[in-house]
N, C-alpha and C positions, 0 to 999 in steps of 0.2 A: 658769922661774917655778914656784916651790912650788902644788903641788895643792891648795888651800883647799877645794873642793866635797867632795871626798871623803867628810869626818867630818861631813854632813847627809845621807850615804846610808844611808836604815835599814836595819837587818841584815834585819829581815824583808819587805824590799819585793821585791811578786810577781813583777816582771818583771826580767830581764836587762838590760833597756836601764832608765836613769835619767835622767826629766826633773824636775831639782828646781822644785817648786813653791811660790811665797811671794806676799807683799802688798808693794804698796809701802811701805803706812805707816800713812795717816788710815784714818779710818773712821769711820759714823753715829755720835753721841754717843745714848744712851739719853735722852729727854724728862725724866727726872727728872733725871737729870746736869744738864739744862743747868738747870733747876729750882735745883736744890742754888747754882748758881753766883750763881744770883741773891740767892737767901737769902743769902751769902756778904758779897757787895757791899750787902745793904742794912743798914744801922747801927742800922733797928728792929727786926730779925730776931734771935731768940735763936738763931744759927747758926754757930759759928765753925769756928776752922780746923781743930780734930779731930774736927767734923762734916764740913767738908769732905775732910781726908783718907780719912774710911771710907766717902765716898760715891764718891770716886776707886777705891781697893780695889775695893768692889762692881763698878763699874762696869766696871774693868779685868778683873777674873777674870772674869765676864758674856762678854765682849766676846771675851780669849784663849780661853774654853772656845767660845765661836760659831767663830772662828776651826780650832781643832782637830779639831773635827766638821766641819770640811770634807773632811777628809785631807792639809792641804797641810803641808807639808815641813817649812818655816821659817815662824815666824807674827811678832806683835807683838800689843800690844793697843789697836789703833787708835788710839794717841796719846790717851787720853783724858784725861789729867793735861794736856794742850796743848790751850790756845786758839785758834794763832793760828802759825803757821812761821817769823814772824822774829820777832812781839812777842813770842813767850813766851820766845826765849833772848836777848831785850832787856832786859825785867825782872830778869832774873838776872846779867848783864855789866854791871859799873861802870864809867859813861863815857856810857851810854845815861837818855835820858828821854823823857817823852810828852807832847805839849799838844795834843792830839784826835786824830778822826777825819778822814782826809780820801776825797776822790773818787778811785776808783780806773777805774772803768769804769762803765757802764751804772748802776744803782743801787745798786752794791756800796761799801762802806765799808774802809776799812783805819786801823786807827791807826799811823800810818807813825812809828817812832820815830827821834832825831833823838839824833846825836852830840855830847857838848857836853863830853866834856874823855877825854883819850886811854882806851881801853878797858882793863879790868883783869878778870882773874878774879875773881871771888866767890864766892858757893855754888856745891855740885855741881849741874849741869844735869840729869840722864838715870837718874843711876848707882840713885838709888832707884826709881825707872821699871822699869827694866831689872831689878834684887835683885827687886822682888816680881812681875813678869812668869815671872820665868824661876823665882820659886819655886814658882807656881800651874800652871806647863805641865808636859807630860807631853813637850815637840818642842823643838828649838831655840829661840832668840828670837833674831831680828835686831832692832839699833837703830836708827832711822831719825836722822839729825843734819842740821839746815839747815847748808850749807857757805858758807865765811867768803864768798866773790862775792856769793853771794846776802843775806848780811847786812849787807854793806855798801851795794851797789846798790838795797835798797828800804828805804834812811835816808837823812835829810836828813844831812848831814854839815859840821858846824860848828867844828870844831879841828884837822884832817888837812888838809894842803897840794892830798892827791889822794886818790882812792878806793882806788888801788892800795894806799898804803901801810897804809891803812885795815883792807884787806883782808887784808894780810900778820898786822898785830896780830889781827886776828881768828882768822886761820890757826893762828899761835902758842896762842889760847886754845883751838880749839876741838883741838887738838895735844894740850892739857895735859886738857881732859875724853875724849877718847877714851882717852889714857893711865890715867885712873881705870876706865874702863870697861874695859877690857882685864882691868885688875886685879882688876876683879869678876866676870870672867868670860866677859866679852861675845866673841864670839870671829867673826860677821856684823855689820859696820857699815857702814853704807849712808850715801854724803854726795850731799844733795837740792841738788842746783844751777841753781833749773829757771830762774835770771837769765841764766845761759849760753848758750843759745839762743837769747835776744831780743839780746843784745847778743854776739855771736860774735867780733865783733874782739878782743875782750878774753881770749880760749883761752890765750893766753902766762899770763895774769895769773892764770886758773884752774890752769892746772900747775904753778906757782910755789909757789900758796898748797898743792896737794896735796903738792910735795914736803916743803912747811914739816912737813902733816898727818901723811903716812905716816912721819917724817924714825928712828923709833922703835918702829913696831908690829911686832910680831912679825909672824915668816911663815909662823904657821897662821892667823892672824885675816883673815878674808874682807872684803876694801875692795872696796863696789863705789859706784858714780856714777850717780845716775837725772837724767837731765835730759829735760826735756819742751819740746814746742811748739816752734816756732822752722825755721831753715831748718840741717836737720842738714851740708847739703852744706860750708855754709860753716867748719865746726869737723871735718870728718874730711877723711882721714887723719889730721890733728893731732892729736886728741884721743887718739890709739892710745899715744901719747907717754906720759899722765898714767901716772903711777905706782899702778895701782887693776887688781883680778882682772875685773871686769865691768863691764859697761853696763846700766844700767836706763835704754830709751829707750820713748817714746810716738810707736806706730806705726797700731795700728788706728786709733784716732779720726782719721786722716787717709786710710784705707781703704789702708796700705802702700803708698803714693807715692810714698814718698822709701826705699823696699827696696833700689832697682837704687844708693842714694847708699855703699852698704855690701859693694856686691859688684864696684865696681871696685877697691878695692885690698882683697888681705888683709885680714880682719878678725879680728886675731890675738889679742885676748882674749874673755873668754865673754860672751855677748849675754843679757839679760832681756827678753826681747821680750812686750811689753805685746799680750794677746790676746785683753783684751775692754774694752770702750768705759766708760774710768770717767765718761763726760758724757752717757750715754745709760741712761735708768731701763727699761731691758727686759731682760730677762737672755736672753745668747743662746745658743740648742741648742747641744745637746753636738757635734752634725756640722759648725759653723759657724766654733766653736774651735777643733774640729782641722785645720779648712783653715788660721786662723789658723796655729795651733802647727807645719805641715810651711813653712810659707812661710818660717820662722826657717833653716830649712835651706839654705836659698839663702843663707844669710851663715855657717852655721858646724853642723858636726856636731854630733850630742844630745847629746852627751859634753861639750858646750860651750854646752849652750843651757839656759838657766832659765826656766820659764813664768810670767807673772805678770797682774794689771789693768795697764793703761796709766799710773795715775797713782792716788794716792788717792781712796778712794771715799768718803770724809767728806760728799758733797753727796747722795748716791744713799741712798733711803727702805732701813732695815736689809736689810729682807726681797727686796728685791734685789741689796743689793749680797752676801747671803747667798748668794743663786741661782746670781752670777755667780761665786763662787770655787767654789761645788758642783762645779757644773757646768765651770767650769775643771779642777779636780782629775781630778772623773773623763776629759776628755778626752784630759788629760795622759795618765794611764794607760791610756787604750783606745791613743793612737798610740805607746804603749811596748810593749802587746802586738803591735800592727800591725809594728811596727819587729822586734820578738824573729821574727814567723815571715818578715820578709821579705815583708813586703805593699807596702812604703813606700821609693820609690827616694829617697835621700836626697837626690842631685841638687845639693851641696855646689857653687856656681857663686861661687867666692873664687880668681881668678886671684891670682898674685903680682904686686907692682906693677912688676915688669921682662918 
């Protein structure tokens, strides 16, 4: 398997040992942003769309420059041009429409959109996201992309015989805008499947549609898979299958329970091991993440582990989910000095599955 981590190692990082550090994805929107969107939507408002694009801009460079003062590795700029993880690449894929909100949980809303004649590309999704992200940083940028299970599984679905096949068309499209992004540069794409978990029977159906995805990407550009929540036991070892460099999984918010689910068999591609609570508004000490971040060690050496938040911190007040990457970054590099003098038994407990 080609070394994809490598070219996010900076020439001048201080330590010997490398733990790349990045974001999942979302992040707070700035109070005028969401401002700006309302002006947007109302028809009495002198506000249109090249007011809303430069309010996007702003907000986006804002957000990757917050981002960069962290220290961390790989950034994005919080999605801020997105709404919503399935509506906003439903809007833009033809075949999809909206007839409200509906009940999701507790008092939460969703505008669940609803399939009504087979899906087709249309505009680019990302790719201008991506050109003015990556032209405002000084770091990498990773693309975060909702992957086709999870775009299918939270629509209603009104012209597909079955979800599956559903998802296949989906695979194919979102195949053809990763292909734009490549072209533009993108070279970390990350596909959010966080449907996968809830519904695990269905893992055959997610590597299908990955091999549709990857079926063309080059083999410098970094595929990795963040899925969250759910019972991890039930989709591994399978999951080891999918055709993608890493795992982006959500493990503190369940205080690493489901750890020993990953150190019974091999865990032979690189782990993003989520290591601070994106559902929790306190940002936690720098000595608490580094327990975190050695407990990655029991599934796979540093040289194979990524550090990250658990999940998008788009629900969490800026100025902590600020704290919590700070303060991730630097612990990340304290257990990289710790690791360089030999402080830290790595303790690697990944028997082979024979």
């Amino acid at each position: 398997m080609t070394d994809t981590r490598e070219q996010f190692h900076p020439e001048n990082h201080p330590n010997d040992h490398f733990l790349l550090t990045t974001v999942v994805g979302s992040y707070k929107k700035p109070k005028w942003l969401d401002r700006a969107r309302e002006l947007l939507e109302d028809e009495d408002a002198s506000f249109d769309e090249d007011d809303w694009e430069e309010a996007t801009d702003d907000a986006s460079r804002l957000i990757t420059e917050e981002h960069e003062r962290t220290g961390m590795d790989v950034i994005c700029d919080g999605e801020m041009r997105r709404n919503e993880m399935v509506e906003y690449f439903a809007h833009l894929i033809e075949g999809y429409e909206f007839n409200g909100r509906v009940k999701v949980w507790g008092h939460n809303y969703f505008d669940k959109p609803s399939v009504v004649e087979e899906v087709e590309y249309g505009e680019e999704w990302l790719v201008d996201e991506f050109e003015f992200t990556d032209s405002v940083s000084e770091r990498p940028v990773k693309v975060p992309i909702t992957g086709p299970y999870t775009l299918a599984n939270w629509s209603f679905n009104e012209v597909y015989d079955d979800e599956e096949q559903l998802a296949y068309d989906l695979a194919d499209l979102v195949n053809e805008e990763i292909d734009r992004l490549v072209d533009a540069g993108a070279k970390y794409i990350q596909i959010d499947e966080p449907a996968l978990a809830t519904t695990p029977d269905d893992h055959a159906i997610v590597g299908a549609c990955l091999d549709r995805i990857v079926d063309d990407i080059p083999e410098d550009v970094r595929v990795g898979l963040h899925v969250c929540y759910g019972d991890y036991s039930r989709i591994y070892p399978e999951m080891l299958d999918y055709p993608v460099d890493e795992y982006d999984l959500e493990l503190c918010n369940g205080n690493y329970e489901q750890l020993d689910v990953f150190t019974e068999h091999e865990f032979t591609k690189d782990l993003a091991l989520g290591v601070v609570d994106a559902h929790v508004a306190e940002v936690e000490p720098v000595e608490e993440i580094k327990e975190n971040i050695v407990k990655g060690f029991e599934v796979v050496p540093p040289e194979r582990l990524t550090v990250s938040p658990d999940c998008g911190l788009k629900l969490l007040p800026r100025e902590v989910a600020y704290g919590k990457m700070e303060n991730m970054v630097q612990a990340a590099r304290e257990v990289e000095e710790e690791l360089d003098a030999g402080e830290i038994d790595v303790g690697l407990a990944a028997p082979t599955s024979d």
